[in-house]
C-alpha positions as CSV (number, residue, x, y, z in Angstrom):
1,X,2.2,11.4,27.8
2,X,-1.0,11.2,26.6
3,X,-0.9,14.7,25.4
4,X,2.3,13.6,23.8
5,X,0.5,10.8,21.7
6,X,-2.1,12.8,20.3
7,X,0.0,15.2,19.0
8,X,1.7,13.0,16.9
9,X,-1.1,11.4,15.4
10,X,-2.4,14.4,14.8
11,X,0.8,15.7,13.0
12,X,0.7,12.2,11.3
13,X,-2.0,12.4,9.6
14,X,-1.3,15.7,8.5
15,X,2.0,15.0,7.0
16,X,-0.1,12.1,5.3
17,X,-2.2,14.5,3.6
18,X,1.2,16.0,2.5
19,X,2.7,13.2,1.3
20,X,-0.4,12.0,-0.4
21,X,-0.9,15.7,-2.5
22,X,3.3,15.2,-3.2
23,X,2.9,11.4,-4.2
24,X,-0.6,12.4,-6.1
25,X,-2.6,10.4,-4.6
26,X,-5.4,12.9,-3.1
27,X,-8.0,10.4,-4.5
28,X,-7.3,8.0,-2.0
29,X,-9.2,10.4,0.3
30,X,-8.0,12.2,3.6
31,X,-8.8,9.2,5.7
32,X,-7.1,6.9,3.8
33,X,-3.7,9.3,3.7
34,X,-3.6,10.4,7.2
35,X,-4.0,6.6,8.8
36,X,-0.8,6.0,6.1
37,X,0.6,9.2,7.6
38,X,0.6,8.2,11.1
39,X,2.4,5.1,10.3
40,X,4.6,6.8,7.7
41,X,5.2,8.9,11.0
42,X,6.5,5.9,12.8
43,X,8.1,4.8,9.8
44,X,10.2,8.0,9.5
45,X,11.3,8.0,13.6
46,X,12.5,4.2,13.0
47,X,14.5,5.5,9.8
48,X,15.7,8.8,11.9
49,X,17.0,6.3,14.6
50,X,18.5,4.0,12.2
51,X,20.5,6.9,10.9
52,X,20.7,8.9,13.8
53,X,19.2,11.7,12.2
54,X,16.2,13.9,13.9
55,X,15.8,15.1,17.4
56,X,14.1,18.7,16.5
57,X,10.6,19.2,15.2
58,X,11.8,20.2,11.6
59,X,13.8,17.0,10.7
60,X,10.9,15.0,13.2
61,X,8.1,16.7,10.4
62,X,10.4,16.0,7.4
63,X,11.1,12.7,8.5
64,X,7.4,11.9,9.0
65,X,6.4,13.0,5.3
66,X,9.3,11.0,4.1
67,X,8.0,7.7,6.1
68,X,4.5,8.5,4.7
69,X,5.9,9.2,1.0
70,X,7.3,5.2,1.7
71,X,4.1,4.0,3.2
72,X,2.4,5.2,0.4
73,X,4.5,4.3,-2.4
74,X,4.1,0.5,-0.6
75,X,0.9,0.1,-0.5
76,X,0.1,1.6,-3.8
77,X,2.7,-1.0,-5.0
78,X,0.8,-3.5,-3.4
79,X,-2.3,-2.3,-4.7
80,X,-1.3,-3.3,-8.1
């Protein structure tokens, strides 16, 4: 389980980092993108479970940059 948890965050922040180089926002820093990624990660199971999409590691990773690509796009709206 615990293995389990780390994992994700790990993958989190790492599709963070992705979502931040597609979104362009690489000057926010690696830090900054990978704590968005790990909650864009969240983000992206909810949205899987809404639409009952997901269950393999492909569409789990896609689904995780996705929810971060949102996370970010938030916050740098609320930014402003």
């Amino acid at each position: 389980m615990l293995f389990k948890l780390i994992i994700e965050i790990v993958v989190g922040a790492l599709c963070g980092s992705v979502a931040g180089k597609i979104m362009g926002k690489e000057k926010q820093g690696f830090v900054v993108n990978a704590v968005l990624g790990i909650v864009g990660g969240f983000v992206g199971g909810l949205i899987g479970n809404l639409l009952h999409v997901g269950g393999g590691w492909l569409s789990g990773l896609i689904l995780a940059i996705v929810g971060s690509c949102l996370v970010i796009f938030v916050v740098g709206k609320m930014k402003n």
